[in-house]
Structures are given as C-alpha cells and as structure tokens.
C-alpha positions as CSV (number, residue, x, y, z in Angstrom):
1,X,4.0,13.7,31.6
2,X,6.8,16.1,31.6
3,X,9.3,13.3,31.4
4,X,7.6,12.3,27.9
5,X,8.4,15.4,26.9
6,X,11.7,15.4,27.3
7,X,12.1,12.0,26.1
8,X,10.3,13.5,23.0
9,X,12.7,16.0,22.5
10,X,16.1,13.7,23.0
11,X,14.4,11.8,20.2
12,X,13.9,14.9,18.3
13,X,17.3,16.3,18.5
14,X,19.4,12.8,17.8
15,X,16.5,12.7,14.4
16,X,17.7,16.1,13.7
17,X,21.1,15.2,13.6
18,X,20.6,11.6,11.4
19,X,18.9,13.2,8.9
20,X,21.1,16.7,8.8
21,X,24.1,14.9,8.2
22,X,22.2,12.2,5.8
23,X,21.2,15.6,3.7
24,X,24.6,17.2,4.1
25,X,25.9,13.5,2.5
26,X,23.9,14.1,-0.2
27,X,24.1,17.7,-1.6
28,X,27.7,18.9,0.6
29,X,29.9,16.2,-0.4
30,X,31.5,15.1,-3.6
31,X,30.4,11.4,-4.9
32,X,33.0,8.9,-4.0
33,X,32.3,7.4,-7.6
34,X,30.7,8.2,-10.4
35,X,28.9,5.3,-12.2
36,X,25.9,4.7,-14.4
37,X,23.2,2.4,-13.7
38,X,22.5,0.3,-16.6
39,X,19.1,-1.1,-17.3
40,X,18.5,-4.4,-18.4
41,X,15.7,-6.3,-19.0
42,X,13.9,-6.5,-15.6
43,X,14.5,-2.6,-15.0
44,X,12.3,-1.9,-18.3
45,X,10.5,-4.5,-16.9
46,X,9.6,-3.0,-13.6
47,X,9.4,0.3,-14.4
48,X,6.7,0.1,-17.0
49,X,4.6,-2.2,-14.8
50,X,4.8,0.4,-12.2
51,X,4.0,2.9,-14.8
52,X,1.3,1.1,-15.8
53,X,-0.2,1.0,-12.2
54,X,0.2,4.5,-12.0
55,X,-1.8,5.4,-14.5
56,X,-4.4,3.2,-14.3
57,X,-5.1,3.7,-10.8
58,X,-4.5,7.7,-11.2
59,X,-6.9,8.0,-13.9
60,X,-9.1,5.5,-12.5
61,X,-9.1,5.2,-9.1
62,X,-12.7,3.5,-8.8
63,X,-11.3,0.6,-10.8
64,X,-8.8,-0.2,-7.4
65,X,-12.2,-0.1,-4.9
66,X,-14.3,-1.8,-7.4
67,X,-11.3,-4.6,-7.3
68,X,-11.0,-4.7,-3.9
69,X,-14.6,-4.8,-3.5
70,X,-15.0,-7.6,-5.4
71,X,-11.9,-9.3,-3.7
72,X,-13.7,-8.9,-0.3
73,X,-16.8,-10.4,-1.5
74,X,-15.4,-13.3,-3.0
75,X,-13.6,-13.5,0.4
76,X,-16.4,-13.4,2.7
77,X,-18.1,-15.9,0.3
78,X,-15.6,-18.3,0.6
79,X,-15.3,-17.8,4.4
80,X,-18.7,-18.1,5.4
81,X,-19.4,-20.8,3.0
82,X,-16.4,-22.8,5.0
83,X,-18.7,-22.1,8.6
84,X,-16.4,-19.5,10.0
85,X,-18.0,-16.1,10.6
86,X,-15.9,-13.1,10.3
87,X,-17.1,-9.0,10.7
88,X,-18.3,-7.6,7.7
89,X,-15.8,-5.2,6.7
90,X,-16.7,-1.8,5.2
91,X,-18.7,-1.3,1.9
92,X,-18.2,1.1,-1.1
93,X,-21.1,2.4,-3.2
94,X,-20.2,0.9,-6.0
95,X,-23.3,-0.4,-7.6
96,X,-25.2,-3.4,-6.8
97,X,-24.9,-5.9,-4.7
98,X,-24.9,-9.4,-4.4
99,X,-28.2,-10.3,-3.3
100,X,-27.0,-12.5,-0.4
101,X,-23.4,-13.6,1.0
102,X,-24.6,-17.1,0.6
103,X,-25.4,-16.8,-2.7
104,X,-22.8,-18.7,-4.1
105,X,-22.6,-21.5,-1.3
106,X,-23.6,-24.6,-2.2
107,X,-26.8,-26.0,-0.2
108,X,-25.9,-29.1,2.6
C-alpha cells in the first residue's frame, strides 16, 4: 500500500502545480485584452431562468422532492404497467400515497 501512497502524492504535487499556475494566471498576470461581454437576448434569457430556479428551489425545496416524487411514481406506474419490474426506489414523506402502484393500470 505504500506504493499508493506515493502514487497519491505525485498526483498531489503535479495538481498543485496546475492549479498554482491556473491561480497565478488569474490574479498575477495582466489580461491580454480587455473586452466586455455583451448580453443579448438568450443571456437575459438564461440567466433569469436560472434565477428563477434558484429561488424557487431555495425557498422551497420540498417543491423539488414533491416533483421528483411524483416523477418516480408516474415512472414506476408506467413501468410495471408495461410487465417489467424494477426496485422500488427510495420514498419521501411527503404526504399520501397512492394506494397501489397498479392503480392506474388498466385491467387485461
């Protein structure tokens, strides 16, 4: 094991350097140009959908597992209504439940 060790720290050392010289790049050395970015359209775009995310997900967080909740039992739905069984995956407390996964299959 001492040979992983040492394999670790080559790695270390040659990461040390990379990123030392990417951080001496940024705050040792003048800019070779000096341009502004300008926004159109698809930056405003972009950046307030990602705002929006942000804040609705940071303020309301159970929103995202009650979405993915519902995503997952729509998915098992669909999957053991097509025959194909698949693990259940892991459950939130997030109110009730369906009562069964083959509640919305159709009967043969």
């Amino acid at each position: 094991m001492t040979w992983l060790a040492v394999i670790a720290a080559i790695n270390m050392t040659i990461e040390l350097f990379y990123y030392a010289s990417i951080i001496a790049e940024m705050y040792f050395d003048a800019p070779s140009r000096v341009d502004c970015v300008t926004g159109g359209i698809g930056y405003a775009t972009g950046l307030a959908l990602c705002l929006l995310g942000t804040l609705t997900f940071g303020i309301a967080p159970a929103l995202l597992l009650l979405l993915s909740h519902a995503a997952d039992v729509l998915h098992l739905n669909q999957t053991f209504c097509a025959g194909t069984a698949l693990p259940l995956s892991a459950s939130y407390d997030l109110g009730p439940k369906p009562r069964s996964i083959y509640a919305s299959c159709s009967s043969p």
